[in-house]
C-alpha positions in Angstrom: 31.3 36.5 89.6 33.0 35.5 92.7 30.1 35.9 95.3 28.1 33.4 93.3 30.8 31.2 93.3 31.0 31.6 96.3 27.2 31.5 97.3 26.9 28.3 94.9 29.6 26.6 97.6 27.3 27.3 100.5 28.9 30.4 101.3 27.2 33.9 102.7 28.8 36.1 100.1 27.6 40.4 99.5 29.0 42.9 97.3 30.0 45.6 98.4 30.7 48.6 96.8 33.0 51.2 97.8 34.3 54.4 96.9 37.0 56.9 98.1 36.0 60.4 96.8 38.0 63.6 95.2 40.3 65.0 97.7 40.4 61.5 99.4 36.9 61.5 101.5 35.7 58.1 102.4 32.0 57.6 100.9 29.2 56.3 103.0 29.5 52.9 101.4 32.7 52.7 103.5 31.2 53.0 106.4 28.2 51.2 105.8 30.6 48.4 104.4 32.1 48.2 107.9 29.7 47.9 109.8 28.2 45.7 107.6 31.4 43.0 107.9 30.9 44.1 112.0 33.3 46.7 112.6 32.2 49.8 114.6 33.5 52.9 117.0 37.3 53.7 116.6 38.1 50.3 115.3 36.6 51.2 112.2 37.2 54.7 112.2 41.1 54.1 112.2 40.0 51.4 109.8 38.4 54.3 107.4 42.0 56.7 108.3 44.1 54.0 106.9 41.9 53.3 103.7 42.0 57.0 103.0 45.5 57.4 103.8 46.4 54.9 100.7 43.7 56.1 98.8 46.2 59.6 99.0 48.9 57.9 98.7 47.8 56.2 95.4 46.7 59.2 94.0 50.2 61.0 94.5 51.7 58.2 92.8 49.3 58.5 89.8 49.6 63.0 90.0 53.6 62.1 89.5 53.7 59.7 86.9 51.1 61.7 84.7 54.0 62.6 82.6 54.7 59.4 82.1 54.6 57.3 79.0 54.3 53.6 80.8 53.2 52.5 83.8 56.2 50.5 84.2 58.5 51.1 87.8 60.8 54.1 86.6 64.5 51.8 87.9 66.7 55.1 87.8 67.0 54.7 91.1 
């Protein structure tokens, strides 16, 4: 795993789990996993915005493609 590697170098390493919920809501492991890394007020509420902002994005991509038989780029332009 990489935060033992990491911890066996004389690094501080931490998982950190985090999830992005149906209908795009941040979990509280996102904001617990902000502050934890020292991020607070709007800095990390615009921090949360953007997460969840690709998080919707990502999921439009899959909702389009579910027809799809590959997950390779569609180049018909």
């Amino acid at each position: 795993m990489l935060a033992d590697s990491c911890r066996q170098k004389g690094l501080s390493a931490s998982v950190l789990p985090v999830e992005v919920g149906a209908r795009v809501f941040p979990a509280q492991s996102i904001w617990r996993m902000y502050q934890k890394i020292g991020m607070a007020g709007t800095k990390r509420k615009a921090a949360i915005k953007l997460l969840a902002d690709a998080a919707e994005r990502a999921s439009c991509c899959v909702w389009f493609r579910k027809e799809k038989t590959s997950w390779r780029p569609d180049n018909s332009g």
